[in-house]
N, C-alpha and C positions, 0 to 999 in steps of 0.2 A: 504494500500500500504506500501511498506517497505519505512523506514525511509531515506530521500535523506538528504546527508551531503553536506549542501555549504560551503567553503569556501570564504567568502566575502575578496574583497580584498581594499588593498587602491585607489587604482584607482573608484571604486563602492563609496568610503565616501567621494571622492569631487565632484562625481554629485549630491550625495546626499547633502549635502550641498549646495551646488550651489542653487538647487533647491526649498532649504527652507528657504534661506535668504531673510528677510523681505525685503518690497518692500514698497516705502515710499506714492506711487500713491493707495496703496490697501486704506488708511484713507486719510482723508482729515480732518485738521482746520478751517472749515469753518467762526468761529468766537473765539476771544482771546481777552476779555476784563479783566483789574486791573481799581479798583476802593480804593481810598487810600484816608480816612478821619483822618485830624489831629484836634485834638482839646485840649489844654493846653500841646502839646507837646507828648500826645498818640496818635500813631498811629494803625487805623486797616483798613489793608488793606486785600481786598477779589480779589481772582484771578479766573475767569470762563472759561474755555475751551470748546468750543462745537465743538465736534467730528463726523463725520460719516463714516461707512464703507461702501465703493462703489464697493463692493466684490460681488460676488454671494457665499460665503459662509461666515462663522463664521469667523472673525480675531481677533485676542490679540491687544486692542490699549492702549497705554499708555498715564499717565500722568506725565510730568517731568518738574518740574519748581527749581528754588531755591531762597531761601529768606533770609532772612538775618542773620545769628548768632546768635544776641542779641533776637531774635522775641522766643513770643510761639506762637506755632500755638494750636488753641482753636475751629477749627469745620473744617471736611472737610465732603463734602458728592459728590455722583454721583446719577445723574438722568439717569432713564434706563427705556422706556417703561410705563411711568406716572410714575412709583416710585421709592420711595425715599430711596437711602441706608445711611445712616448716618455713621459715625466714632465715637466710643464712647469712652474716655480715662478711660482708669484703671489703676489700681495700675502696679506696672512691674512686680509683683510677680503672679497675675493672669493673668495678659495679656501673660506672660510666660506661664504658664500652660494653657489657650485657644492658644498659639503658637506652644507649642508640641504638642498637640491633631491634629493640622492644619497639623503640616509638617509629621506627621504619617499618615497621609491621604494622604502625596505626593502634598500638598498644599503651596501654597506660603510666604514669608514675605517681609512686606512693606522696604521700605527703608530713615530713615533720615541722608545724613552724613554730613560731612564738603566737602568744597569746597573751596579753597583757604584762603585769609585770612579774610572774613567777612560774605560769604555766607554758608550756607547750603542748601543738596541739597533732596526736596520733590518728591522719585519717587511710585507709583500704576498702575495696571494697571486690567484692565477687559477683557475678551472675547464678544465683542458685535456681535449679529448675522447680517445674511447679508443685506446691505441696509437699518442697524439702526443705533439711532445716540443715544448718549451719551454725559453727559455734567457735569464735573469735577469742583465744586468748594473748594475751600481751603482759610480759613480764619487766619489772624496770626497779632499778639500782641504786639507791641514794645513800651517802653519809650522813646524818643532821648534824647541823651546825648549830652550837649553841649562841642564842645570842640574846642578853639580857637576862639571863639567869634560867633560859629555857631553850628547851628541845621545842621543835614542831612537826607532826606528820599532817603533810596535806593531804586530801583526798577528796577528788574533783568527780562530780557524779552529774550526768548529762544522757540519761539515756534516750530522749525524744520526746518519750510517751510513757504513760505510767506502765511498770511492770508486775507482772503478779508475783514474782519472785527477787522481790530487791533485798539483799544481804548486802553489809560491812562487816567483817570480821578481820578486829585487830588485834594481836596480840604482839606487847611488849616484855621483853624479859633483858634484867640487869642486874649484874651479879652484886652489885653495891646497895642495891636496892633504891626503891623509888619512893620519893617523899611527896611529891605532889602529881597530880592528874587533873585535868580540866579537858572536857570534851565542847568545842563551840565552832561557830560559824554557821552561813545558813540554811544547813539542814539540820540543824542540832535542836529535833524534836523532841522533847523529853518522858513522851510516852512512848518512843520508838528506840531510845535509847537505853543499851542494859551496861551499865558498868562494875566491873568486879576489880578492885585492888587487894593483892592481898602478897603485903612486904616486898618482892621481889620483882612480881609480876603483874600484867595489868590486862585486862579483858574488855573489851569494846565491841560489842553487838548493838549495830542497827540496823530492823528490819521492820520499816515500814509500807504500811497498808497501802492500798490503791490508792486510796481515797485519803489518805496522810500523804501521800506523794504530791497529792495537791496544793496540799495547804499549808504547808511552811511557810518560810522565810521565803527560801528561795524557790519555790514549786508555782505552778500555775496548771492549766489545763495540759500542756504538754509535760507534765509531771515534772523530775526535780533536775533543777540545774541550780549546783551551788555548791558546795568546800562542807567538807567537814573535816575539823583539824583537832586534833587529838595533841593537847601541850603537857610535858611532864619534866622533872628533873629528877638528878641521881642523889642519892648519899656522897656526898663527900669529906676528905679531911686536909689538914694542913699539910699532908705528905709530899710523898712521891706518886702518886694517884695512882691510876685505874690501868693493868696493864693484864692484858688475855695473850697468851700463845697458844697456839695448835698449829699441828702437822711443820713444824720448822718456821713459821713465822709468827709475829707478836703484831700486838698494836696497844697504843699506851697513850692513855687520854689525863693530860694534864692538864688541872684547874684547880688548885690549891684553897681552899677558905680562910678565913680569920685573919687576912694580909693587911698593912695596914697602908692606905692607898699614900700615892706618890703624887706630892704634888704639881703640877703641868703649866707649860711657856706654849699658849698657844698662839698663832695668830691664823685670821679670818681672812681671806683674799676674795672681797665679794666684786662679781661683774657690775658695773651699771651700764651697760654699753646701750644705746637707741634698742634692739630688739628683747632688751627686759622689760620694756614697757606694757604697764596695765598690769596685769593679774599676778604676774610672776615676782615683778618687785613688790607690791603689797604682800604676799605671802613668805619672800625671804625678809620682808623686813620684822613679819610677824616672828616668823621662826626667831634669827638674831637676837629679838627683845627675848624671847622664850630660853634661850643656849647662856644668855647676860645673868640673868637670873638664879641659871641654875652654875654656875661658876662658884668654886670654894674660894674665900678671904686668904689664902696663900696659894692660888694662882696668880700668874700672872697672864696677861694679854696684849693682843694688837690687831687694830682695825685699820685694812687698808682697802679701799675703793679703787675702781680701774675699769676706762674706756678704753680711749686713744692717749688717756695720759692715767696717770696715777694721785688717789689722793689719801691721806693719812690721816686717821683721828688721831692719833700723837704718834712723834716718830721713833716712842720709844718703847719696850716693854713696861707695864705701869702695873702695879698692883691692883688682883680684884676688889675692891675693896668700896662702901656704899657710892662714894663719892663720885669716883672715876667710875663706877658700872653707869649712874646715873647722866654722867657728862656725857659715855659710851650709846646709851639709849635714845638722846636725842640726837646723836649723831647719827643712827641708823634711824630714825624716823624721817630723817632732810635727807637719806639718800634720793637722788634725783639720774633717771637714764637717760644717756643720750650719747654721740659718739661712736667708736668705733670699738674693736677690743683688742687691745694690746696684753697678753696672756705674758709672752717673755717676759718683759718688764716686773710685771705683778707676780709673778713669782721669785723671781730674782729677788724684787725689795725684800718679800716675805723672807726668804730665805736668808737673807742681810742681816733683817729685824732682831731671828732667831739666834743666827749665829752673834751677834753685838753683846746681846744680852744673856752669856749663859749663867745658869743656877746649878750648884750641885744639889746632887740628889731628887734631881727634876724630872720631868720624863715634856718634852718639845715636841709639838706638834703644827705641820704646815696642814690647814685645810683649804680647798679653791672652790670655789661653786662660781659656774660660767654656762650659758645658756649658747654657745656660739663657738664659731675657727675665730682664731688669729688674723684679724685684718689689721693690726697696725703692728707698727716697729717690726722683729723679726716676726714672719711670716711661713716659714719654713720650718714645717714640722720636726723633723729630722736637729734641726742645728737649736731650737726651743729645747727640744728634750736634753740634748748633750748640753747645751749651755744650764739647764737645772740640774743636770746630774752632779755636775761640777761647784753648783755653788750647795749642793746640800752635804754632799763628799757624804752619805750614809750617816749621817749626822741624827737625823731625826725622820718621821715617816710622811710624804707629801697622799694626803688623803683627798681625790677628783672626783666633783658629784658635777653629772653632767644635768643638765636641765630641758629636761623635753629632747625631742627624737630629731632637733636642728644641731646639735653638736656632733663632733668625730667621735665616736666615743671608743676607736680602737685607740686613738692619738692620747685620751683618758688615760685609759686604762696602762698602754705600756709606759706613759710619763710614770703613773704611780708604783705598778710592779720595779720601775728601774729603781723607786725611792723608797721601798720596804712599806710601800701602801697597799691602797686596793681602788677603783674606780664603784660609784653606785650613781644609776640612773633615778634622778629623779621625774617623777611623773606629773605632767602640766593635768592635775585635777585638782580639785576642791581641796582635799588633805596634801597638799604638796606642802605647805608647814609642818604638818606632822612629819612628813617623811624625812623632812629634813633635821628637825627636831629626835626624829626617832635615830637616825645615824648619828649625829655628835651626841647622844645617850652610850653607844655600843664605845666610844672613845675618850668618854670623859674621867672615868677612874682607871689610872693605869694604875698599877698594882707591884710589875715588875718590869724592868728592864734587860737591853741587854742578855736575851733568855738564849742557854747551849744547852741543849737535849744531846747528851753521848750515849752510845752503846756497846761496850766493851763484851766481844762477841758476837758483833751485830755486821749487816752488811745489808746493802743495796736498799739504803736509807731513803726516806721521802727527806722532806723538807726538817731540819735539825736546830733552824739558829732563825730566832725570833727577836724583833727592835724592840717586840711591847707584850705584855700581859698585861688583859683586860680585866675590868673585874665583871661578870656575865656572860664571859665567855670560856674557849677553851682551845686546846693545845692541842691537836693528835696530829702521831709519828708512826707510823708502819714501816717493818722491813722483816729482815728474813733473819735467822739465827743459827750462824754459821755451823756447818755441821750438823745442825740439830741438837747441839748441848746444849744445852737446859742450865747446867753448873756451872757452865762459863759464863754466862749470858747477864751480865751486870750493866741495867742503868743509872744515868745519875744525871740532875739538871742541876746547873750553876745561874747564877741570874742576880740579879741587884736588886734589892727593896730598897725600900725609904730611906734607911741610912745604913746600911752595910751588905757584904757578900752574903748570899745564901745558897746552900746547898743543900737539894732532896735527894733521898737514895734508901735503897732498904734496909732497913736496919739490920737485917740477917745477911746481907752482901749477895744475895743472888736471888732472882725470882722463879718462884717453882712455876711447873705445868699444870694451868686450869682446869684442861683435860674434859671442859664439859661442851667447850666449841664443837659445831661441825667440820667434816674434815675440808672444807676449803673456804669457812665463812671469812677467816682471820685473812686467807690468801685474797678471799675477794676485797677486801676492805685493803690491803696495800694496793692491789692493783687498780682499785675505783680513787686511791690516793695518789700514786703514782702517777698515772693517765691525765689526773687534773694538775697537776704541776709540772707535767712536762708541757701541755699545752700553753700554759705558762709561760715556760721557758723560755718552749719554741718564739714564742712572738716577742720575746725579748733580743736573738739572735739573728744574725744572716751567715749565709755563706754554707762553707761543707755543715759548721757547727749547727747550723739552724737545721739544717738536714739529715745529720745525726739523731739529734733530739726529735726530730718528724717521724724518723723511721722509727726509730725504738717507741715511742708512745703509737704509732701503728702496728707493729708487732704483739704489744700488750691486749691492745683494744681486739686484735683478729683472736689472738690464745684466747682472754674472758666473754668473745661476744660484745664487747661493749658496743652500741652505734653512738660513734662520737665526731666531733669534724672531719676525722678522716677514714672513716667510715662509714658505709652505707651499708642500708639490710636490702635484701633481693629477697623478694617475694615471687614466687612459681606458682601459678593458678592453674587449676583442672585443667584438663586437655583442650585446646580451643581458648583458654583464657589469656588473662593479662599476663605479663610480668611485671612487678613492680618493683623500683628503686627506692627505698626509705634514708632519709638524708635526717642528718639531726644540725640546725645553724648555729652560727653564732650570734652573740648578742647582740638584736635587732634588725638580724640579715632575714633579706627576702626568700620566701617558699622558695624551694626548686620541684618546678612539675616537667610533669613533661604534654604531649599530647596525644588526642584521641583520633587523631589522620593524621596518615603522611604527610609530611612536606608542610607540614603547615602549625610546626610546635613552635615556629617563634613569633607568631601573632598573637596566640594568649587565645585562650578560651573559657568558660562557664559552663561545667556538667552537672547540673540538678542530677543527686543522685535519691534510689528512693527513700533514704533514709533522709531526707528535707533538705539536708548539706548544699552546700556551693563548696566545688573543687574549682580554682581560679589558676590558672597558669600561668606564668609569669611572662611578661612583653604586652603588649598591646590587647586594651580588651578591646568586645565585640559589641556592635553596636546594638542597643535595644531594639523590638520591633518595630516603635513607634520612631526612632530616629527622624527617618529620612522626615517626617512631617512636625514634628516636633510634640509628636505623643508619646506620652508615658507609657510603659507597659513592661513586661516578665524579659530576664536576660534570653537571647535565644541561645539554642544548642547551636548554633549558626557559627561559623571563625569570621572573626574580622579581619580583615585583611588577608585574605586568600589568594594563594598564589595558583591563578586556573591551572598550570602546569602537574598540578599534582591529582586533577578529575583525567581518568582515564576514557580514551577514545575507544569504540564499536570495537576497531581491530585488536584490540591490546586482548579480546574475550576475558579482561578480568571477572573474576570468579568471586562471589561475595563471600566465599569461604577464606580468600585472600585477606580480606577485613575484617576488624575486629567484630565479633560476634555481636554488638551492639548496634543497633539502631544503622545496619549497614546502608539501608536504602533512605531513611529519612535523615541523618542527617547529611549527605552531600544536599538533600533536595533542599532543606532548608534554610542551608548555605546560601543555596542559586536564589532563594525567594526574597530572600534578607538585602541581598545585594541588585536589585532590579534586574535577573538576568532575563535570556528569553529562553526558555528550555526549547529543546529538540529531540522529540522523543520517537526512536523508529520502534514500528512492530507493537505499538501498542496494546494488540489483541492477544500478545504475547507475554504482557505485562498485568493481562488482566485489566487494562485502565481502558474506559469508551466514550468517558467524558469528566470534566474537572472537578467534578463530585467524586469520582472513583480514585482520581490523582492527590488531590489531598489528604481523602483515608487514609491509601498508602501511605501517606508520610507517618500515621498512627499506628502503624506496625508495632507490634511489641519486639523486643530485642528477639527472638530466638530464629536460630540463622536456619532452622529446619522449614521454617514456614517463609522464609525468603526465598525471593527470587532464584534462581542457580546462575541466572547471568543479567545484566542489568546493561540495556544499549542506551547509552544516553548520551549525548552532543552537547558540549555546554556553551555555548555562544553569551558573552556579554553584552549586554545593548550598547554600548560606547565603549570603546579604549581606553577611557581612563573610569575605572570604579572607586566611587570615593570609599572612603573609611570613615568610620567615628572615632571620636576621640570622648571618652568619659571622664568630664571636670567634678571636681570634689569642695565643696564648700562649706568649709566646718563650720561649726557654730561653738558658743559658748554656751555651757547647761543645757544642753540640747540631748536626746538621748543618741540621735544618729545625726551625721553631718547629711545635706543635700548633695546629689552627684545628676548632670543632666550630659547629654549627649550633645555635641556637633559634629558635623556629618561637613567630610570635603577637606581641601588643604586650602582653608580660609586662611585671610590674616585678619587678627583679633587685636581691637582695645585694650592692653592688658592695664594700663596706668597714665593717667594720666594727671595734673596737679591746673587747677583752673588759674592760681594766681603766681605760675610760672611757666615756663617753656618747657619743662618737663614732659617725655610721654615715653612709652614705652608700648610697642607692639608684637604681636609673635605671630610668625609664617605655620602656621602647624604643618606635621611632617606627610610624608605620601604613606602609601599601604602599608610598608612593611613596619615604618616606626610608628612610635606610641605616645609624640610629644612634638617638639617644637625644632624646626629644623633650622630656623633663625632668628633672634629677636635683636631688634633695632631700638636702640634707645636712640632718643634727639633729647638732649642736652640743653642746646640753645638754639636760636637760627640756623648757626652754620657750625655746629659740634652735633657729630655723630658719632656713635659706636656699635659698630653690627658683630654681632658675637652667633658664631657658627663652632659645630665640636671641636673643628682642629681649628682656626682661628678667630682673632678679631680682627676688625677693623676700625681701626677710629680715620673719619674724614671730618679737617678742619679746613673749610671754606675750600680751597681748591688743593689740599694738600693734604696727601692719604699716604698712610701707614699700617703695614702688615706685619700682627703681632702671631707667635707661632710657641713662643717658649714660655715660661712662667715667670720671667724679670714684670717684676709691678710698674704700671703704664700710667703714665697722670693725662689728662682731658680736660686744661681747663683746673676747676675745681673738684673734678673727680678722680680717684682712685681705682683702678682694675687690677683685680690680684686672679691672676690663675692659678689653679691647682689640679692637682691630677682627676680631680671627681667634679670640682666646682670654679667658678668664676663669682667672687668678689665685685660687686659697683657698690662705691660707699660717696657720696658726696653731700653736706651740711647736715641735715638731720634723715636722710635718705639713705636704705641701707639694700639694696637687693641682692641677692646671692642666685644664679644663675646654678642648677644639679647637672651636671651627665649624669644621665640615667642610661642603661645596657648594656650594651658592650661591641665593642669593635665595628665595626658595618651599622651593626644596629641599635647604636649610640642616639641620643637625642636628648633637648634643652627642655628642661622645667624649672621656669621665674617661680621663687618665692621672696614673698613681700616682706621683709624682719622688721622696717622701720619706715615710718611713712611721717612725713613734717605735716601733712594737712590734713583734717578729717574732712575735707570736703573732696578728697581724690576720688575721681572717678576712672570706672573700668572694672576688669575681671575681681583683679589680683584685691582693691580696695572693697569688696563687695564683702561683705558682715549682716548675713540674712538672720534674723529671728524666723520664729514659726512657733505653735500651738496644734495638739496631736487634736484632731476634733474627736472625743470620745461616743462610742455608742452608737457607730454608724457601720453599715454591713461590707462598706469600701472603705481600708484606710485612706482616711484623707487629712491634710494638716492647712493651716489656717494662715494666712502668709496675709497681712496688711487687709483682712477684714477680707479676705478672698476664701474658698474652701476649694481645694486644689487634691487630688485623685493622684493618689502617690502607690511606687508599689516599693516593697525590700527590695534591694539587690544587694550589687556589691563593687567595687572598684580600687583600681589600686591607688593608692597615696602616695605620689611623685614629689609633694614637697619634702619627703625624709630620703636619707640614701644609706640602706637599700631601701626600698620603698615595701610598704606594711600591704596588705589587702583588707577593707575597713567596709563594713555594711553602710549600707546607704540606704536614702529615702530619695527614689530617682523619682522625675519627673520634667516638663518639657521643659525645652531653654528656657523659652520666653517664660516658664511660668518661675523657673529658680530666680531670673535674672529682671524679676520683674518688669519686664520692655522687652517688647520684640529684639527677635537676637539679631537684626538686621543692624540696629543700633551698635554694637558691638564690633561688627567685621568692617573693616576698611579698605 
């Protein structure tokens, strides 16, 4: 028959969607037990899911729990049918190369990411056929770190929907015994909770009802999503502490009592730079008054301020003492932001301050809190760190809290490992006082100095030599005991209190065998110690030596299983399934997925699985259905930016059996509908399809490849040569429960800033198909000052005279400043602070303007836009309330370009013009 040309329209891709939105009654949870054994402070906790599909055909059911940051997780497996699929961890270099292979097959990748500020989040998922059940365990590995006088076990419980069978069962056991217990957080029912202490040990049973799954804290109709944290401490004494060995290795937890605290030279090295403005400085100013107060009368202190220059409430160490606290207080009340930030400097002086004024029998401390990079004086990360290194000489420890997800926070973190500190993010919410309140708490009573942990008979030591002992927290050393003597195996700690040497050790000169460990519990707890301080290490060196330290903490992690940065778990699914890659980040790095088609894993996609989930992939998302018109609606199974190359042509006789077992024939078609193509369908009677009623069904096919077609002839012509993309913008709000995100469709160029009572503006070219951002943006300056800033260059044109910037030397324009860096580009000019992201990578690299500091609140454009809204409650469509409008919003999701690496954050999408209050023609230039 001659070839019939449909025209699919948009009206055709939201039934079709409609129709293949997962349905939460197709699976059922029938049971969701955590079972979580602690013993000497390790915890392994195992989480079992059992699943059934109550479908008459195949469904996609997921697994999606999250666990804790700090944990590795060490086994997970699924039962399917009597057997047993395992998860086996590999190097990241192979499990890469088994992940390409996978996603050239149009196969899946696992997902580990972060989640707020303590969990990460474990998602997999399988196709189970119909009226079978499956059952998901996942095992994961923690130390607890003591801090403020306590242990904590998390346990994150998120099953969807209520289960009939929801268990916690935890059990702690401590040979010193345990003096206190508190079960809280918001599942902490107390008719669902059974608690047993009894001296040693401690029992924790929660098992509640359907109908209690509801009604918590943290429960609603989708039953419970919320923590339940189980806090406790040990017995301890003034000794030598807590020390277990079995099978040839020890581990030894020191944390002495009845010390008498050491009094502390601290100084404060607070940002005020332009991008601390609003909330952030009122909340450090709040903390500051908070940390003043709580200061002992024989400390002493120093408060130094710092943009583009530095300022000093006195330039000397001063005693705590009512007077100078008070002077101290209204000097953090007048802190004022604005400027740039000059980090070398401010730590240099701090470092100065300490060193000028030393106290015997003191214990010195540098703290920095900085919301922002280095844009003034040295700027180069690299020669900032060495030049701190040198003025602190190990002298005292530099403690980096970084503020909100616009800082470097590796640049953090290795400043303070290089200073015998630690880095901690704080979090731009409500409680960001507290948090920061709550960290100079963990460091305010030191207790001893100067701490050597030795072990005569010991070998293949963790970490040994401590700058500080807190009082709330704790000490632990693992390693192995040479030989296995037992008799030889003598330790001792030396350390410096308040005014003289002390030394713990046993009073019998040797420590016997506990004998009551399992035989590899003690070995796992060196190797869950080890593994985190070669990580450590690692990112403190370069060269062979950084490579040494990579491979040996690789070697470790593959022996215990651990999935850690340099490791990934490979998941092998039934015959015809996925493979999947499971990656565990670092702190605040983006997901790594991969995709669900060939050829088309680096445009980014969205697969509603049927467990309610968004699996999001990293690069460029895809555009909603309602895009091209500027209507709201469901993300589609659609790719954005598809590369036609990858839809196979009649002659290829690709085989739907070649494709992933899911949705082989709806999702190319969805693709074609999404993106205005013109399908060209031969032998339709072949197809079963007679008319556009019967072609749409088709796209509702359920996954199961048995009742697919066996061959699929399809031509895919675009209607034009150039197919636009969308691009998905995010507009966070303040106290909002989700930021707004809306769709522009095309390689417009956009409004991004502009300033009404200057020359100021700033526009963005957004990128072609394959990128997910901005492929140039052009600031105008003045009249005749320009600066076009593309990935590998800038350009600044002044009046008839142009210059081409390529390397990172800092460029002046006028009154502006441009600093490159390897991820970002720097414009700072009078009270104007922008920061320009690369986002991706290599090829597929591309520009996201974020706004840090703005001189006028009358700026108009993107970048200045600060929506409110109101959720209108009680209505059968979510819809929220924008400027006395009621506006039809749906959940989605998108990724967050103003951080690097960039998060993936829920949204309340809905059309341009309705986020941007004005047609979005206003906008494009």
């Amino acid at each position: 028959m001659e070839r019939a040309v449909l025209q699919i329209t948009l009206f055709g891709l939201l039934l079709a969607l409609a129709a293949t939105q997962p349905n939460k009654d197709d699976w059922d949870i029938y049971s969701f037990h955590i079972n979580s054994t602690v013993t000497s402070r390790y915890a392994t906790t195992v989480i079992t899911s059992r699943m059934a599909n109550r479908m008459d055909e195949s469904k996609e059911i997921e697994f999606h729990v999250r666990i804790p940051k700090n944990a590795f997780i060490s086994k997970f497996r699924m039962f399917i049918d009597g057997q047993v699929y395992d998860g086996i961890v590999k190097g990241k270099e192979k499990a890469r190369q088994q992940y390409t292979e996978a996603v050239s097959r149009g196969q899946s990748a696992g997902l580990v990411s972060s989640v707020g500020r303590t969990l990460e989040e474990f998602k997999t998922s399988v196709t189970v056929a119909a009226h079978k059940k499956v059952t998901f365990e996942l095992t994961y590995e923690e130390l607890l770190k003591r801090r403020l006088g306590k242990y904590e076990l998390q346990i994150h419980a998120r099953p969807m929907q209520p289960v009939k069978s929801f268990k916690v069962d935890v059990h702690i056991h401590e040979e010193s015994g345990i003096n206190i217990v508190e079960v809280k957080g918001g599942l902490a029912l107390a008719d669902a909770i059974n608690k047993t202490h009894a001296d040693n040990e401690v029992w924790v049973n929660f098992y509640p009802t359907e109908d209690q799954q509801k009604t918590c804290t943290s429960c609603g109709e989708q039953g419970l999503n919320g923590d339940l944290v189980i806090v406790y401490d040990v017995n301890r004494d003034s000794g030598l502490g807590d020390i277990k060995t079995s099978a040839g290795y020890f581990v030894h937890h020191f944390a002495p009592s009845s010390l008498t605290r050491i009094s502390k030279n601290v100084v404060f090295l607070i940002d005020r730079s332009g991008s601390m403005h609003g909330k952030k400085m009122q909340q450090t100013r709040l903390a500051l008054i908070h940390i003043l107060n709580d200061l002992s009368e024989d400390d002493h202190f120093g408060l130094i301020t710092f943009d583009g220059s530095i300022s000093y409430w006195k330039r000397e160490l001063v005693q705590a003492n009512q007077r100078n606290l008070e002077s101290a207080k209204i000097f953090s009340r007048n802190i004022r932001e604005s400027g740039a930030t000059n980090i070398n400097s401010a730590v240099l002086e701090g470092a100065s301050l300490l060193n000028a004024h030393p106290r015997e029998d003191s214990a010195s401390i540098l703290i920095l809190l900085t919301d922002g990079d280095p844009t003034s004086g040295v700027t180069n990360l690299e020669q900032i760190q060495s030049n701190v290194r040198v003025a602190i000489a190990d002298e005292f420890p530099l403690y980096c809290l970084g503020f909100g997800f616009d800082v470097n926070f590796e640049f953090l973190e290795k400043m303070s490992l290089q200073n015998n500190g630690v880095a901690r993010r704080i979090y731009e919410d409500s409680d960001a006082d507290l948090q920061l309140k709550g960290f100079y708490e963990e460091v305010a009573t030191p207790l001893l100095i100067d701490v050597t942990m030795s072990y005569e008979g010991g070998t293949n030591l963790t970490q040994t030599v401590f700058s500080q002992y807190y009082n709330g927290s704790e000490i632990v050393v693992a390693g192995q005991i040479t030989d296995n003597d037992i008799g030889t195996f003598t330790p001792q700690v030396v350390a410096i209190s308040s005014s003289k040497k002390m030394t713990f050790s046993n009073p019998n000169g040797t420590v016997e065998s506990t004998g009551t460990e399992s035989a590899d519990h003690i070995q796992r707890v060196w190797a869950y110690l080890t593994v985190k301080q070669l990580l450590e290490k690692e990112l403190l060196l370069s060269g062979a030596e950084k490579e040494n330290v990579k491979r040996e903490a690789l070697e470790l992690s593959l022996k215990y299983s651990f999935v850690t940065p340099l490791t990934s778990m490979v998941v092998t699914k039934p015959e015809g399934g996925d493979t999947e890659v499971l990656h565990k980040p670092k702190e605040g790095e983006a997901p790594q997925t991969g995709s669900r088609h060939p050829n088309i894993g680096s445009s980014g996609s969205v697969m509603h699985t049927s467990a309610g989930s968004v699996m999001h992939t990293s690069g460029a998302r895809q555009a909603s259905p309602g895009a091209r018109q500027g209507l709201p609606g469901p993300p589609a199974y659609g790719y954005g930016g598809m590369d036609l190359s990858s839809i196979q042509p009649k002659d290829s006789g690709l085989r739907s059996t070649q494709l992933n077992a899911e949705r082989v024939f709806s999702a190319s078609i969805l693709t074609m509908i999404q993106r205005d193509y013109t399908v060209h369908v031969q032998d339709m009677d072949s197809l079963g399809i007679s008319k556009i009623e019967d072609l749409e069904e088709s796209t509702m096919l359920p996954p199961n490849i048995d009742e697919a077609p066996t061959q699929v002839h399809a031509t895919i012509v675009p209607a034009t040569d150039n197919i636009p993309v969308s691009h998905r913008f995010l507009l966070k709000t303040e106290n909002q429960s989700l930021p707004l995100c809306f769709d522009v469709t095309g390689d417009v160029r956009l409004k991004l800033l502009h300033h009404p009572t200057s020359e100021l503006s700033v526009h963005g070219e957004l990128d072609s198909v394959s990128n997910g951002g901005f492929r140039r943006i052009v600031i105008q300056l003045n009249a005749d000052l320009y600066v076009d800033v593309e990935v590998n260059k800038i350009t600044v044109r002044e009046g008839s005279r142009i210059t081409h910037h390529t390397g990172q030397d800092p460029i002046t324009a006028g009154s502006w400043t441009i600093i490159r860096r390897d991820k970002d580009i720097d414009v700072a000019g009078g009270d104007t602070h922008l920061v320009i992201l690369i986002q991706g990578k290599d090829a597929q690299s591309f520009l996201w303007p974020v706004l840090r500091q703005q001189s006028s609140d009358s700026a108009e454009g993107i970048l200045a836009l600060n929506p409110v809204y109101e959720e209108v409650p009680q209505t059968p469509t979510t819809k929220l309330r924008i400027k006395d409008q009621e506006i039809d919003v749906t959940r989605a999701n998108a990724a967050d370009y103003s951080i690097s690496p960039p998060l993936t954050l829920d949204c309340w999408l809905l059309s341009a013009d309705s986020a941007l209050q004005r047609r979005l023609e206003a906008f494009i230039v």
